[in-house]
py3Dmol code that shows the C-alpha trace and the ligand (Angstrom):
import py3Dmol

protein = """\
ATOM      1  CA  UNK A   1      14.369  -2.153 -13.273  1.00  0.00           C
ATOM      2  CA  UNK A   2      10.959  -2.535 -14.846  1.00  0.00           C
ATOM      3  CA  UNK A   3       8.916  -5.617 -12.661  1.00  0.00           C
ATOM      4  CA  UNK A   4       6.011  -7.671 -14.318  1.00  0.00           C
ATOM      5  CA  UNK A   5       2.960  -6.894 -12.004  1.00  0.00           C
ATOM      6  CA  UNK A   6       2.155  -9.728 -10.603  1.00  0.00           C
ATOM      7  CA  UNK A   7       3.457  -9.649  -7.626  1.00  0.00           C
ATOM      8  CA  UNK A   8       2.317  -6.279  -6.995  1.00  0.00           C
ATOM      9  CA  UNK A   9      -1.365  -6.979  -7.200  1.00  0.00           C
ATOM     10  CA  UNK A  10      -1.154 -10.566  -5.896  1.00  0.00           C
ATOM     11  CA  UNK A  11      -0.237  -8.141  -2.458  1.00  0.00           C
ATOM     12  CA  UNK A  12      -2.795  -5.571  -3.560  1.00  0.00           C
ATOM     13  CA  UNK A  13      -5.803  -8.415  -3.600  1.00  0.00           C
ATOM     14  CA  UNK A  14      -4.609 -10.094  -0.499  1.00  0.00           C
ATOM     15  CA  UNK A  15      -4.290  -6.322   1.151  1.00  0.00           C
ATOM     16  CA  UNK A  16      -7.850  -5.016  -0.040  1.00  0.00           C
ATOM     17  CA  UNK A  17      -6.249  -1.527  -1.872  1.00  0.00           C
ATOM     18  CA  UNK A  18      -5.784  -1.304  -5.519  1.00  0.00           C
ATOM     19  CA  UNK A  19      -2.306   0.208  -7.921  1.00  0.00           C
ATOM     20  CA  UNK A  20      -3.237   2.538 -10.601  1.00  0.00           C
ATOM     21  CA  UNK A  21      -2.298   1.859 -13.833  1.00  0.00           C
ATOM     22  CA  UNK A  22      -1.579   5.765 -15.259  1.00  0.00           C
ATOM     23  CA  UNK A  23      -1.646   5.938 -19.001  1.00  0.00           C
ATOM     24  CA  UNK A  24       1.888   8.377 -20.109  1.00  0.00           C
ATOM     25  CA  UNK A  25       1.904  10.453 -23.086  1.00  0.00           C
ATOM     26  CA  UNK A  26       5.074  12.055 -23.206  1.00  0.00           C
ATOM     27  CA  UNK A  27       8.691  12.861 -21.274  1.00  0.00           C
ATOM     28  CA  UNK A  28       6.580  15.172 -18.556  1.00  0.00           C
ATOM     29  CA  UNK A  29       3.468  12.580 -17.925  1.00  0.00           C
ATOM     30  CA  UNK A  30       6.317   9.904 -17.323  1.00  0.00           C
ATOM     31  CA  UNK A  31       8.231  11.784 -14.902  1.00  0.00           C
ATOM     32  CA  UNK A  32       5.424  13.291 -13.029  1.00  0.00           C
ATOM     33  CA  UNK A  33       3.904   9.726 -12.409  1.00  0.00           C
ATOM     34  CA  UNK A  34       6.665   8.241 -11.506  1.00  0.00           C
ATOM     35  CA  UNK A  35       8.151  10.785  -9.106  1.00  0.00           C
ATOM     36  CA  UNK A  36       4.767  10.681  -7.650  1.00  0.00           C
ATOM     37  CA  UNK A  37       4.866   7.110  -6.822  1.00  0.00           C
ATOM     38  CA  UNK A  38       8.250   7.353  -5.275  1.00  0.00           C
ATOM     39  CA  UNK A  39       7.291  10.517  -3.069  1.00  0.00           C
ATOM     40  CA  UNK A  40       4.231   8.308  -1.768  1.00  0.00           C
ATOM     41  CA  UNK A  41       5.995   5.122  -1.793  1.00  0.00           C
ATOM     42  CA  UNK A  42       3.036   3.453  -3.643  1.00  0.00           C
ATOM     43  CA  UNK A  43       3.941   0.604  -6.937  1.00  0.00           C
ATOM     44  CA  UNK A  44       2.493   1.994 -10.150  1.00  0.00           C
ATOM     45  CA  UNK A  45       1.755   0.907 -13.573  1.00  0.00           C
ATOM     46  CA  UNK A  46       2.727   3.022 -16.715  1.00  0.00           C
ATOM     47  CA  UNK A  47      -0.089   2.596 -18.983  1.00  0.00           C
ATOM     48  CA  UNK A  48       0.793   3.254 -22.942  1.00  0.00           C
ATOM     49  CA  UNK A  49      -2.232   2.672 -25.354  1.00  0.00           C
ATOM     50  CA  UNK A  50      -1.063   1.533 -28.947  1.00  0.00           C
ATOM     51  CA  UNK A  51      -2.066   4.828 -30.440  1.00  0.00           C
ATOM     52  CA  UNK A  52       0.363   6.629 -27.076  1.00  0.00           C
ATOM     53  CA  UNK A  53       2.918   4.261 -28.453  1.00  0.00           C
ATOM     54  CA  UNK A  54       2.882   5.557 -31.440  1.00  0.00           C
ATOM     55  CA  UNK A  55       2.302   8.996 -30.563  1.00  0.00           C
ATOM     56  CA  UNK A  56       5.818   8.408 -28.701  1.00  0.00           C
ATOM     57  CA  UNK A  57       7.821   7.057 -31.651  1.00  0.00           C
ATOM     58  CA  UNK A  58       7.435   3.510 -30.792  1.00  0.00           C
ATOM     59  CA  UNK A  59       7.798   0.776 -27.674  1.00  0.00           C
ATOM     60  CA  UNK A  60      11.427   0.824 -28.102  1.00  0.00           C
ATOM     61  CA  UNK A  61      11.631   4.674 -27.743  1.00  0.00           C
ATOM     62  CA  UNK A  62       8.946   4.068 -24.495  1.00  0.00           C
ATOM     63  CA  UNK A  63      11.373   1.937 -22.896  1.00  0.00           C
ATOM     64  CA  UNK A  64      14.475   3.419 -23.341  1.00  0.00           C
ATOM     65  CA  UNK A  65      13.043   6.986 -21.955  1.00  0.00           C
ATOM     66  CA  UNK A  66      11.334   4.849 -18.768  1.00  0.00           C
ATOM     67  CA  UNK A  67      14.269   2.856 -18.240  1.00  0.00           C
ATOM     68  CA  UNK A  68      16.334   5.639 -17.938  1.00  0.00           C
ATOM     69  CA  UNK A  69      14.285   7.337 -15.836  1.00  0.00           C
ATOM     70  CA  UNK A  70      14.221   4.915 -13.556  1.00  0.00           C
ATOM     71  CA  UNK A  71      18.156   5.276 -13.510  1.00  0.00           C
ATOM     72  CA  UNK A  72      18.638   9.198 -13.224  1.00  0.00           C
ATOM     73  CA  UNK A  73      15.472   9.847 -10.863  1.00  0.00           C
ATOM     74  CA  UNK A  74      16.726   7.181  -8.730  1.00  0.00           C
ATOM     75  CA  UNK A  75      13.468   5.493  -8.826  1.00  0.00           C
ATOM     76  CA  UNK A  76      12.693   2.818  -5.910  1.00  0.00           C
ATOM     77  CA  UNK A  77       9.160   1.430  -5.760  1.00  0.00           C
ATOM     78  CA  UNK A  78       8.070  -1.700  -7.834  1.00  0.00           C
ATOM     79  CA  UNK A  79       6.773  -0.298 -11.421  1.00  0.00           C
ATOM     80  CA  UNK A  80       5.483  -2.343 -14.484  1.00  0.00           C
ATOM     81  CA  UNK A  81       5.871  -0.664 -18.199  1.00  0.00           C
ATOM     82  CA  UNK A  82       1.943  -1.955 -19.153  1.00  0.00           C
ATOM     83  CA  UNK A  83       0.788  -2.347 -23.287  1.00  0.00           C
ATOM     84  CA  UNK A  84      -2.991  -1.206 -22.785  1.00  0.00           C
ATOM     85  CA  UNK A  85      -5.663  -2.866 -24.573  1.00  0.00           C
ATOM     86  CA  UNK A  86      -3.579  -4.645 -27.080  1.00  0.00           C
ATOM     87  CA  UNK A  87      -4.088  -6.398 -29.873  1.00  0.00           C
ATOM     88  CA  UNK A  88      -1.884  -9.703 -30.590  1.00  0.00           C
ATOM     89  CA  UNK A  89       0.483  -8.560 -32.737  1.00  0.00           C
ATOM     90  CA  UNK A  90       1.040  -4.629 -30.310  1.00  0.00           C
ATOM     91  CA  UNK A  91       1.578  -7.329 -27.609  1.00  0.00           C
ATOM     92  CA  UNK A  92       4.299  -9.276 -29.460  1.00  0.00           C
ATOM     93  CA  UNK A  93       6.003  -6.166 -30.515  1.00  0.00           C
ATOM     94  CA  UNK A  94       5.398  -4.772 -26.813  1.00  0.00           C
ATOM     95  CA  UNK A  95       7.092  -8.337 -25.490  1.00  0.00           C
ATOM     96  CA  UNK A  96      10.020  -7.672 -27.917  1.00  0.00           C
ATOM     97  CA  UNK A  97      10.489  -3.852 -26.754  1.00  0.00           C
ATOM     98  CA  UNK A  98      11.089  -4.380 -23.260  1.00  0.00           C
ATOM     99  CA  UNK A  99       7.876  -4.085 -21.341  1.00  0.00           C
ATOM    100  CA  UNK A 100       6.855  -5.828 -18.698  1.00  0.00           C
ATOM    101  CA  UNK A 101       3.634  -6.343 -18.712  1.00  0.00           C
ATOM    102  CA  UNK A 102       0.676  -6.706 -21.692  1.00  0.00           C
ATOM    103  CA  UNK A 103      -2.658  -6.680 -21.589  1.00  0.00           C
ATOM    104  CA  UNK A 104      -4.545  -8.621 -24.724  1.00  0.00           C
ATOM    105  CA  UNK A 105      -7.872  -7.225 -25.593  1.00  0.00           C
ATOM    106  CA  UNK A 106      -9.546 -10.002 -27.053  1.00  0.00           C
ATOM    107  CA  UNK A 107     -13.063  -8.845 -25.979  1.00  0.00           C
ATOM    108  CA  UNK A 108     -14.133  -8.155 -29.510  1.00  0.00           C
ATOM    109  CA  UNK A 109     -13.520 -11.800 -30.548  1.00  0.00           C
ATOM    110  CA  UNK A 110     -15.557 -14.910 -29.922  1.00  0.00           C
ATOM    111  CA  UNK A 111     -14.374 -16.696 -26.560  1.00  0.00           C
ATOM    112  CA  UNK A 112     -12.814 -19.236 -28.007  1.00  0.00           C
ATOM    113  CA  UNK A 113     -10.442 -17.235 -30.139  1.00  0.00           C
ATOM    114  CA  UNK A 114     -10.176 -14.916 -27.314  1.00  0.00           C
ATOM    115  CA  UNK A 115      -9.315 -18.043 -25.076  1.00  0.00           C
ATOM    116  CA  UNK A 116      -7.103 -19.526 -28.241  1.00  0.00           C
ATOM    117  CA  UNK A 117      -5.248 -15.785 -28.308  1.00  0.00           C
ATOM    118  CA  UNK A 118      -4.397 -15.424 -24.938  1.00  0.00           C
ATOM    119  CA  UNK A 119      -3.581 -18.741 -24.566  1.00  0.00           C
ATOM    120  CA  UNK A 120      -0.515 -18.092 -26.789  1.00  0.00           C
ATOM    121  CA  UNK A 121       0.165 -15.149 -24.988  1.00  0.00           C
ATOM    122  CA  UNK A 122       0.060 -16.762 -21.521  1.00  0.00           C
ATOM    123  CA  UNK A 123       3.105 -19.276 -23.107  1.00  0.00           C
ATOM    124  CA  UNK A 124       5.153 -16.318 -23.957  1.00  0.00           C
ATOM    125  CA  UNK A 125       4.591 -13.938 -21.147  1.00  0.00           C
ATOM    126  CA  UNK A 126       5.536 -17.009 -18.878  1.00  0.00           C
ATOM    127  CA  UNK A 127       8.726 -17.751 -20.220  1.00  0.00           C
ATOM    128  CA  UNK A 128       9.517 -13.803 -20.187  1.00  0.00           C
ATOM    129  CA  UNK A 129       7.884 -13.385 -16.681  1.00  0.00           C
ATOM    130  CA  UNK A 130       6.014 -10.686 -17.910  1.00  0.00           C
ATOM    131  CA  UNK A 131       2.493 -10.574 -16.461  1.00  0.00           C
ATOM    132  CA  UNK A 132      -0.322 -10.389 -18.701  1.00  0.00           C
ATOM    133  CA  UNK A 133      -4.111  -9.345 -18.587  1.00  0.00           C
ATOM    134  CA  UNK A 134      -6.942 -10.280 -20.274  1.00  0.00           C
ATOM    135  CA  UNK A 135     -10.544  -9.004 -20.934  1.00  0.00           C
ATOM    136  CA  UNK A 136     -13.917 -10.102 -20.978  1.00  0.00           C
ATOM    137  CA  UNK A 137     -16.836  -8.214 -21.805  1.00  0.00           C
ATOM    138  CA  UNK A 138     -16.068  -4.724 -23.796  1.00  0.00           C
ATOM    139  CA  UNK A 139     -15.675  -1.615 -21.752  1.00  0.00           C
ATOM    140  CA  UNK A 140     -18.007   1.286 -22.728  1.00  0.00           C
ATOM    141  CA  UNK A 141     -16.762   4.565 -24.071  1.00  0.00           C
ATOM    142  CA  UNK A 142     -14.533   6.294 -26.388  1.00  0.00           C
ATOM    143  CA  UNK A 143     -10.463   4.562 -26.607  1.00  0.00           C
ATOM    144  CA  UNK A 144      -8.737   5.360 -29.779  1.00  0.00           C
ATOM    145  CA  UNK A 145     -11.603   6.502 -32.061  1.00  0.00           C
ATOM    146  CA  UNK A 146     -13.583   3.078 -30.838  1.00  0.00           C
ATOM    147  CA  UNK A 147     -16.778   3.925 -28.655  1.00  0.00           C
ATOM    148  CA  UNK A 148     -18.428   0.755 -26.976  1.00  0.00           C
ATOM    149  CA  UNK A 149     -21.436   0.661 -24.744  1.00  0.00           C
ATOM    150  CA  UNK A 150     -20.303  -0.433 -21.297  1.00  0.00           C
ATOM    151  CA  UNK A 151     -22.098  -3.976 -20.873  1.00  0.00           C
ATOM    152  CA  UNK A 152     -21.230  -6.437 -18.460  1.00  0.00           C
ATOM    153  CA  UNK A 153     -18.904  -9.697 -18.595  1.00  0.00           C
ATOM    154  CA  UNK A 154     -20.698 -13.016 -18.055  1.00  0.00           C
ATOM    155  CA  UNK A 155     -18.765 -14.364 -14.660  1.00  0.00           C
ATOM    156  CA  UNK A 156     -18.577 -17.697 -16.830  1.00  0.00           C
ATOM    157  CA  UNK A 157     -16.546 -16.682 -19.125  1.00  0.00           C
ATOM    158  CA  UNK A 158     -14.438 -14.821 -16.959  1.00  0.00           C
ATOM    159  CA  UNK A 159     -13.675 -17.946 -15.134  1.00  0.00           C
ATOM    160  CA  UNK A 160     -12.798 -19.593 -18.258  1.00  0.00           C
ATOM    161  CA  UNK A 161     -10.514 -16.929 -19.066  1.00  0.00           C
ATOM    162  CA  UNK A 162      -8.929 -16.685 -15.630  1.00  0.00           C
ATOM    163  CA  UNK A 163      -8.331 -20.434 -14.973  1.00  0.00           C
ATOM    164  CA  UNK A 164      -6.038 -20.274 -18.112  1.00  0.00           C
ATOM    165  CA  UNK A 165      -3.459 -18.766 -16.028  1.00  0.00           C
ATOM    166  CA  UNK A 166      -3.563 -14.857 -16.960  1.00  0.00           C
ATOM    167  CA  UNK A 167      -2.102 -12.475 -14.326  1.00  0.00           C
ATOM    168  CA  UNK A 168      -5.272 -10.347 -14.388  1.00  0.00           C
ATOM    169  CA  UNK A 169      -8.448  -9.850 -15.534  1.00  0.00           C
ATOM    170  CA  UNK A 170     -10.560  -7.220 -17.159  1.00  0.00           C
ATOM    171  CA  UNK A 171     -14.223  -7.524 -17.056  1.00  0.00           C
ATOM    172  CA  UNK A 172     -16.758  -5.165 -17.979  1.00  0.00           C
ATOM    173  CA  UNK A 173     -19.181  -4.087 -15.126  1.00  0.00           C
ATOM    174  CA  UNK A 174     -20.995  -0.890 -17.058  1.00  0.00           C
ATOM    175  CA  UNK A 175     -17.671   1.161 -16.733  1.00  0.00           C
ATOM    176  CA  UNK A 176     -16.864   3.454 -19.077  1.00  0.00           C
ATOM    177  CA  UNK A 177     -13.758   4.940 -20.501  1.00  0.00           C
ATOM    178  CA  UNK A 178     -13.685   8.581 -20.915  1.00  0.00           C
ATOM    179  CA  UNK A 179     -16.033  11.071 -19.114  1.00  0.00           C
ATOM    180  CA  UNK A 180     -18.953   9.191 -17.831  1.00  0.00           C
ATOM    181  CA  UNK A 181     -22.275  10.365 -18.892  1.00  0.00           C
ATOM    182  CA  UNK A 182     -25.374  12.096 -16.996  1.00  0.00           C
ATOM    183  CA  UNK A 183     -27.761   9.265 -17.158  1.00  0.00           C
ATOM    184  CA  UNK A 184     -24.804   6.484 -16.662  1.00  0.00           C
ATOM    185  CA  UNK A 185     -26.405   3.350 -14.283  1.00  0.00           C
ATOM    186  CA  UNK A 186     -23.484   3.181 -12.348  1.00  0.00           C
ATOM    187  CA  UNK A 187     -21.375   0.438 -11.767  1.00  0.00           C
ATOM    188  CA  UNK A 188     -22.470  -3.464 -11.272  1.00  0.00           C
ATOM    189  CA  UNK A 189     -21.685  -4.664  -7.971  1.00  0.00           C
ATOM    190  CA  UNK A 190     -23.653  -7.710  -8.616  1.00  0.00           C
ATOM    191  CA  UNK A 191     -22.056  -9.116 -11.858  1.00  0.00           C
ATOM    192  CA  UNK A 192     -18.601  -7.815 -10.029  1.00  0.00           C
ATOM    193  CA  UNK A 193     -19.379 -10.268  -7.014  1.00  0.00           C
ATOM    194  CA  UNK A 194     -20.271 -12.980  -9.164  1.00  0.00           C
ATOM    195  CA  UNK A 195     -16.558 -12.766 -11.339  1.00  0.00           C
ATOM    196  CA  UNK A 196     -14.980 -12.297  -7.567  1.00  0.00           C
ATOM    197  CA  UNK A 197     -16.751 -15.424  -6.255  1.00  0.00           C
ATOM    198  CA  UNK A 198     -15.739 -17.205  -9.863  1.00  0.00           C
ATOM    199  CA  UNK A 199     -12.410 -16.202 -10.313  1.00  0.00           C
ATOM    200  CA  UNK A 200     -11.388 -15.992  -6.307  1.00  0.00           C
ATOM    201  CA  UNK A 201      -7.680 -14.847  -5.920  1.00  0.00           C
ATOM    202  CA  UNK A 202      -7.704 -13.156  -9.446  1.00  0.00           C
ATOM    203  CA  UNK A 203      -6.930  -9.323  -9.140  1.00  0.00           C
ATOM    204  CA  UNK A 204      -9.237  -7.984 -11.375  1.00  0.00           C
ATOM    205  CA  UNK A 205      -9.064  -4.930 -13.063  1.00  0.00           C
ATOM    206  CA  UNK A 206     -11.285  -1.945 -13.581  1.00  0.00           C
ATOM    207  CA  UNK A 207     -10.687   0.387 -16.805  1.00  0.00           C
ATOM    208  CA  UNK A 208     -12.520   3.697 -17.132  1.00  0.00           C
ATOM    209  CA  UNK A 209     -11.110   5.101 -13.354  1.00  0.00           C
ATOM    210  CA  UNK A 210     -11.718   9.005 -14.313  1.00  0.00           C
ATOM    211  CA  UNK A 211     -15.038  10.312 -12.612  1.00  0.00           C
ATOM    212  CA  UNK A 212     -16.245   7.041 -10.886  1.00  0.00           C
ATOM    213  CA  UNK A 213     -17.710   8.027  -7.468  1.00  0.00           C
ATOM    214  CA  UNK A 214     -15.342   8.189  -4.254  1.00  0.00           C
ATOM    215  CA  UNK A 215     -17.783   5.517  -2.383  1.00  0.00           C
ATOM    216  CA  UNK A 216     -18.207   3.046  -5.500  1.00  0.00           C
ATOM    217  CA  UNK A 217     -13.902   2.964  -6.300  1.00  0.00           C
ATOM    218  CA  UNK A 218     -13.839   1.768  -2.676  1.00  0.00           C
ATOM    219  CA  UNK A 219     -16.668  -0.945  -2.935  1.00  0.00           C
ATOM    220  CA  UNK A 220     -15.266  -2.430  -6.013  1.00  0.00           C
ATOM    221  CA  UNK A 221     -12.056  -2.515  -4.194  1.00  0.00           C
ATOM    222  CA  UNK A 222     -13.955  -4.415  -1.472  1.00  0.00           C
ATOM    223  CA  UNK A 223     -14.920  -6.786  -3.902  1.00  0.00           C
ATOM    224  CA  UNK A 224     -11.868  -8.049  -5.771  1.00  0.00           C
ATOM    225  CA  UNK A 225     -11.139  -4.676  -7.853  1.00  0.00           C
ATOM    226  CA  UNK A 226      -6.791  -4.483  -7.582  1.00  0.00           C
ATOM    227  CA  UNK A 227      -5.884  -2.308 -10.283  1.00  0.00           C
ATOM    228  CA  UNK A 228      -7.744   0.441 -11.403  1.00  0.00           C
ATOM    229  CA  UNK A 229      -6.868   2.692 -14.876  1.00  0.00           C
ATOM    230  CA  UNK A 230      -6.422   6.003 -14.979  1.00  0.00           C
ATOM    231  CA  UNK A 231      -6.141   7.784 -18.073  1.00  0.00           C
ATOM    232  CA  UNK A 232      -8.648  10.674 -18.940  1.00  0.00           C
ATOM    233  CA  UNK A 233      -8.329  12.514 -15.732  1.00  0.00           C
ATOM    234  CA  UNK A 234      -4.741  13.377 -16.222  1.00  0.00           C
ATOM    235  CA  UNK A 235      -5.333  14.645 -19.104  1.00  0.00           C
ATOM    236  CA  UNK A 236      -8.295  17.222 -18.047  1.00  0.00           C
ATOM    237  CA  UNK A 237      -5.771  18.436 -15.054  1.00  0.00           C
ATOM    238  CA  UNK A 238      -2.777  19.036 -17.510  1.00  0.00           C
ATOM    239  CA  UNK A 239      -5.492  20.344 -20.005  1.00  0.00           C
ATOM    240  CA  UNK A 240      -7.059  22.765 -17.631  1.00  0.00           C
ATOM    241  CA  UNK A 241      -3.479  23.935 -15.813  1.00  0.00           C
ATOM    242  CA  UNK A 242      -2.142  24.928 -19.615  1.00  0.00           C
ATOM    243  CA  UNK A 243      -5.172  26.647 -20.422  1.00  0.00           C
ATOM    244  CA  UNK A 244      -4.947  28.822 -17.374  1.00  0.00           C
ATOM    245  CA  UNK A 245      -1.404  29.600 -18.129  1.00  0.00           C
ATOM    246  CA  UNK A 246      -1.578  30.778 -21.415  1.00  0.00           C
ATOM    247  CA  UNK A 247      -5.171  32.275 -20.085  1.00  0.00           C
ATOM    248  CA  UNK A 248      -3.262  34.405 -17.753  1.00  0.00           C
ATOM    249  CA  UNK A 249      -0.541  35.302 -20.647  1.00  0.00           C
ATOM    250  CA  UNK A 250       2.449  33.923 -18.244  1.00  0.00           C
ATOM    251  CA  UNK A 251       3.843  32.740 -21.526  1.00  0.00           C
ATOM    252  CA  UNK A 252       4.291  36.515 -22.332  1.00  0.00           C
ATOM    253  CA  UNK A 253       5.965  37.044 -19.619  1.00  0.00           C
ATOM    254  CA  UNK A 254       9.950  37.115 -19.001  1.00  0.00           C
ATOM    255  CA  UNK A 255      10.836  33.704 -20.403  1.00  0.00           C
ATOM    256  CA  UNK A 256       7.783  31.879 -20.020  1.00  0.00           C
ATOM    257  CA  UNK A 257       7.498  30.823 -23.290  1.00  0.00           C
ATOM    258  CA  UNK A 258      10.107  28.602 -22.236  1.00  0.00           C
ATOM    259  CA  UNK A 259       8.674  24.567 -22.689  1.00  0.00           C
ATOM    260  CA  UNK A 260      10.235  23.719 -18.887  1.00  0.00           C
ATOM    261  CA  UNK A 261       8.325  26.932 -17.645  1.00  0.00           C
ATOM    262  CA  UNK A 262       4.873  26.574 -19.795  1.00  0.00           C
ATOM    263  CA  UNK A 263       4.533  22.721 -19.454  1.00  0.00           C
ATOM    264  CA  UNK A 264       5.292  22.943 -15.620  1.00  0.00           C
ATOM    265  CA  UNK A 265       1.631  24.046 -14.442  1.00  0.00           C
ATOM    266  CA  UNK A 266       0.156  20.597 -16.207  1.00  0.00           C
ATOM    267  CA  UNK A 267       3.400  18.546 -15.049  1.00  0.00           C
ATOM    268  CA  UNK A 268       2.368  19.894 -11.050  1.00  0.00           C
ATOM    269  CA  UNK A 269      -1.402  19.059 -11.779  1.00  0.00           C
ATOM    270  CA  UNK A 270      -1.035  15.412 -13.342  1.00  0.00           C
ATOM    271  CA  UNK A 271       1.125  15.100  -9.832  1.00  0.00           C
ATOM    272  CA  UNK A 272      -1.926  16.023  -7.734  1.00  0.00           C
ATOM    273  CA  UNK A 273      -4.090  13.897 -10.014  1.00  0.00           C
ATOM    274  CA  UNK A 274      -2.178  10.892  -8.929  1.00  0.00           C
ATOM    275  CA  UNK A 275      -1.464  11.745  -5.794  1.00  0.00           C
ATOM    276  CA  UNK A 276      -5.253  11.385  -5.476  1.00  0.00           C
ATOM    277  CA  UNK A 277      -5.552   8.955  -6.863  1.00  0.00           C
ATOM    278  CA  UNK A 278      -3.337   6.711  -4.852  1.00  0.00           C
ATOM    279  CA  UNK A 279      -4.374   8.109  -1.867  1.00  0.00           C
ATOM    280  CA  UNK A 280      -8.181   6.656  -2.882  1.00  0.00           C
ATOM    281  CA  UNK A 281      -6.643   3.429  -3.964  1.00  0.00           C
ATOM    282  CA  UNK A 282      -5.168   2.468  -0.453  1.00  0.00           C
ATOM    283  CA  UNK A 283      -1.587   1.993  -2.844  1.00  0.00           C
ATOM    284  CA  UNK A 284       0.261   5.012  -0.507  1.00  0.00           C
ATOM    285  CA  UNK A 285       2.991   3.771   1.574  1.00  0.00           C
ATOM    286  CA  UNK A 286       2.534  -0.220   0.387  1.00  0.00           C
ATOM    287  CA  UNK A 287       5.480  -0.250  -1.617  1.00  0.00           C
TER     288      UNK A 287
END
"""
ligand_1 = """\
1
ZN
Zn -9.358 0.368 -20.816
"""
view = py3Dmol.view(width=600, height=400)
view.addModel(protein, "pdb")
view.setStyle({"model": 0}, {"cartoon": {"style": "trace"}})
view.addModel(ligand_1, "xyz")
view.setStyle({"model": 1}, {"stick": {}})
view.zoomTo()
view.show()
């Protein structure tokens, strides 16, 4: 059974690691991250984007096909079905589907209709027990045809937005999503330090996991960081697995035009991805 993710993360902050939030795109990114998570006995959040959603013939289809996953691969450790940067009405629809958890990205509005928004959204995610995140300060990169220049929350309004009551909270620290640049500054330690010291037992969230250093995913983990997102490095592995593949004209051999034969090298590689991943993360074994 689907869980919200609060209680997951409430565990994660008090237990310095972080759980990964892996966006899914399809039947074989499902199964490979949750099998994953059960072999390592970490939680996990599915991550679905509104344009995956779609991509996937709608929430409803996105439940029914992780639900019953859940079921037939016998599935143990705690995992929330997560709406990624949503807008209101993706969340509603989201809340109506089945999932468990929504996050409203409100960063491009004022504060106060970002507070007024989530507000709402905190009233219905209560009485659903679905946890819900929130985000201040836009989060540089490319998501859906949107680019934004990675600038950094003001720990202010990140209080304001966290003492409303929201299970989590986003806040831009000069992440990025997508592949980072050559000249990117890095991550803010300081403006994370002053949200952590505003916001105290929030978990906060970091977006944009794929090529942040080693050293600086475990410092922002040290300060507050309990779920990180993970979305463009599966997609290289898969990418790069299928390319050598058909590169090595397997597909030409015997049956291996088969789909279960010539998606398996990118199935086995998003595995390792996450398998990394939550190894970095600290989430291995705390489920
Ligand atoms: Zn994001």
């Amino acid at each position: 059974m689907l869980v919200s993710a609060k209680e997951m993360l409430t565990k994660a902050k008090e237990g310095h690691y972080a759980v990964g939030q892996f966006n899914i795109n399809n039947l074989e990114w499902t199964k490979a991250v949750l099998l994953t998570a059960e072999e390592l006995k970490s939680p996990v959040i599915l991550g679905v984007s509104e344009g995956a959603g779609k991509y996937m013939c709608g929430y409803k289809t996105v439940v029914g096909m992780v639900n019953g996953m859940l079921e037939s691969l016998k599935i143990t450790v705690p995992v929330a079905l997560h709406l990624d940067h949503g807008s209101y009405d993706g969340c509603l629809a989201c809340i109506d589907a089945g999932f468990s958890s929504v996050m409203f990205d409100g960063s491009h509005y004022s504060i106060e209709e970002n507070i007024a928004k989530t507000t709402e959204l905190i009233k219905i995610t209560r009485e659903k027990g679905m946890s819900l995140e929130a985000e201040v300060g836009s989060i540089g990169g490319e998501e859906d045809g949107v680019i934004g220049m990675g600038e950094c929350a003001d720990p202010d309004e990140c209080k304001m937005i966290a003492d409303l009551g929201v299970t989590m909270l986003a806040a831009g620290i000069g992440n990025i999503h997508g592949k980072y640049p050559e000249n990117w500054a890095g991550l803010s330690f300081e403006t994370l330090d002053a949200i952590q010291k505003k916001t105290g037992a929030m978990p906060l969230v970091l977006h944009g996991g794929t090529g942040i250093p080693a050293d600086m995913i475990k410092k922002a983990i040290s300060l507050g960081v309990s779920k990180i997102n993970v979305n463009t490095e599966c997609q290289l592995s898969f990418a790069a697995a299928t390319r050598k593949y058909i590169e090595e004209g397997k597909d030409l051999v015997g049956k291996g035009f088969d789909p279960r034969k010539l998606l398996a090298p990118g199935f086995e590689a998003i595995k390792a991805t996450v398998k990394e991943k939550m190894e970095l993360f600290g989430s291995v074994g705390k489920a």
